[in-house]
C-alpha atoms as one frame of an Amber mdcrd trajectory, in Angstrom:
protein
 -19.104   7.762   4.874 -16.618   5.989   6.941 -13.717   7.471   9.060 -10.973
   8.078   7.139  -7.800   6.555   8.165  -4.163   6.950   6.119  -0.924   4.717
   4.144   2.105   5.226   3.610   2.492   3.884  -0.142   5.614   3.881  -2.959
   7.532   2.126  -5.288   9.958  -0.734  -4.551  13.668   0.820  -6.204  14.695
  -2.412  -6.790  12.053  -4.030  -8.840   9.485  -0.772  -9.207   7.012  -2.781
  -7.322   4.255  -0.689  -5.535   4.406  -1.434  -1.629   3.037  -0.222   1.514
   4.632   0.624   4.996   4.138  -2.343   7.492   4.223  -3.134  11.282   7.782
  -2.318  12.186   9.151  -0.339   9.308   8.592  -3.048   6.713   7.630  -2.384
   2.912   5.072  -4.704   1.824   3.458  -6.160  -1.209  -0.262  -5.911  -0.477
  -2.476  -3.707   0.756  -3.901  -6.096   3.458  -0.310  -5.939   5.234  -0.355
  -1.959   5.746   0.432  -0.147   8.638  -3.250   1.714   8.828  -2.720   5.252
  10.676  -5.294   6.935  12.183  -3.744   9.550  14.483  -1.558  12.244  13.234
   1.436  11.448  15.473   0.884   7.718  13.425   0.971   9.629  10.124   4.037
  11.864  11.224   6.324   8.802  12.132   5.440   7.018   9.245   6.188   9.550
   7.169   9.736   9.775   8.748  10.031   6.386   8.104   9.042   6.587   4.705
  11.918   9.268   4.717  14.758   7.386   5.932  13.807   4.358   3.252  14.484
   6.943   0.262  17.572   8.087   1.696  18.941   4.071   1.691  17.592   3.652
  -1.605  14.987   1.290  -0.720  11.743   2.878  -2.352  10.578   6.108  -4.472
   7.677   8.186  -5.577   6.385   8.272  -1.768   2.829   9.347  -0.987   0.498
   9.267   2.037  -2.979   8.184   0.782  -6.591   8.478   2.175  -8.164   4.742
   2.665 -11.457   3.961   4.342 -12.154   0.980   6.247 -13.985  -1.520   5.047
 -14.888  -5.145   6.742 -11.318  -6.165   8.017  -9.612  -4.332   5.385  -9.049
  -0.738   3.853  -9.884   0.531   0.998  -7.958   3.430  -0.610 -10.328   6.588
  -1.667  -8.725   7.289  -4.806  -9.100   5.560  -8.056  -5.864   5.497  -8.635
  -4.858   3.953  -5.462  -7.577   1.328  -5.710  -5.499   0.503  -9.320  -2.272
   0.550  -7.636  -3.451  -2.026  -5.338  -5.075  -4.282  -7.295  -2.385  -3.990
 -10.865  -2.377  -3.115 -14.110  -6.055  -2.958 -15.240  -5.284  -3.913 -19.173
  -3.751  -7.312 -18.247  -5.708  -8.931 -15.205  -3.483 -12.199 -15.557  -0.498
  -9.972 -14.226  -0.166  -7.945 -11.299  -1.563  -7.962  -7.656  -5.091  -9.469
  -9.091  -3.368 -12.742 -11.033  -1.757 -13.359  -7.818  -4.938 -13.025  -5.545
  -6.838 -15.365  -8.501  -4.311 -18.062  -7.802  -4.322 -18.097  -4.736  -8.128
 -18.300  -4.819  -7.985 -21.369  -7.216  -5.155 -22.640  -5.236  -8.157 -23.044
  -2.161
């Protein structure tokens, strides 16, 4: 099994949008763009962060998940994670995974 690292993952306010803490305090769209933490002092001050952007309203329903690493990327542990990340599983023309197939016909 490979090392576990951590995100910091929630929904957008705004739009209800499922996002992940990026480089610098940003909330992104997509798993590749996640802050990965692998230290506790990482996970601590992300977590504060995570804080402070539910006190201005920014996102909700915050959680820090388990992800593994995987080639260049990360791969969260939990099903529903994996789900969260990739959309709605019922409808794979919407979501995360209708944007990725685009983009893949798009090249």
């Amino acid at each position: 099994m490979k090392p576990i690292c951590k995100l910091v993952t929630a929904n957008r306010l705004a739009d209800g949008e499922v996002v992940w803490l990026g480089a610098h305090g940003a909330w992104v769209e997509t798993i590749e763009n996640a802050l990965v933490l692998e230290d506790p002092a990482a996970v601590e001050a992300a977590e504060a962060a995570a804080v402070r952007a539910v006190a201005a309203n920014e996102i909700v329903d915050v959680d820090t998940i388990d992800v593994t690493r995987q080639g260049a990327g990360v791969v969260p542990v939990r099903l529903r994670e994996r789900i969260r990340a990739a959309g709605p599983t019922f409808r794979t023309d919407l979501g995360k995974q209708a944007q990725a197939s685009r983009a893949f016909d798009a090249a």
